[in-house]
N, C-alpha and C positions, 0 to 999 in steps of 0.2 A: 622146801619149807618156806614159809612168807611167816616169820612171825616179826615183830616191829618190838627193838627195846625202847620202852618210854621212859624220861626220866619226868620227876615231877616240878612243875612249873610254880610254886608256891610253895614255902614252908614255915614255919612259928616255932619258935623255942620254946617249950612248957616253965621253963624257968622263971626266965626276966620279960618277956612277951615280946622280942625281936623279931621284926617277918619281916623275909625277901622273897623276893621273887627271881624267876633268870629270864635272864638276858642276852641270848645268842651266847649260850653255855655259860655264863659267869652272873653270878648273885649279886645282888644288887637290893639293899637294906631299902625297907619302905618306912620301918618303924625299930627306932634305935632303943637294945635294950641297955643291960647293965657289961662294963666295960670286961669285966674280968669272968664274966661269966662261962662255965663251961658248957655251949649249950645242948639242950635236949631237943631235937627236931619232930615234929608230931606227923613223922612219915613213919608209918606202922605194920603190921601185917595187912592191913586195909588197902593198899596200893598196891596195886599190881600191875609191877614194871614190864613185862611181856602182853604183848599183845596178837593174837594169832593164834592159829593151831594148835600150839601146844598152851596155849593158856585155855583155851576151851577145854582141852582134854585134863589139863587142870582140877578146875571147877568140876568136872563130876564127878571127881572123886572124897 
């Protein structure tokens, strides 16, 4: 099996408009939101963390 787990390099909270980015595995704030916020990350069914065979065989279904 060769499939590659991805994780995603970018993300925005829909809430207070926060985005980080990573950093050799660790987040790293580009745009500071609100302090208390709970946030909501806009990584969605749209990303698709596997890459490989079995994400191919994925998609055609």
């Amino acid at each position: 099996m060769t499939d590659l787990l991805r994780t995603p390099d970018r993300r925005a909270c829909e809430r207070c408009g926060r985005v980080e980015h990573s950093d050799d595995g660790v987040w790293r704030a580009d745009r500071l939101g609100e302090l208390y916020c709970i946030h909501e990350w806009d990584i969605d069914g749209a990303f698709v963390p596997i890459e490989g065979e079995t994400a191919a065989t994925a998609e055609q279904y």
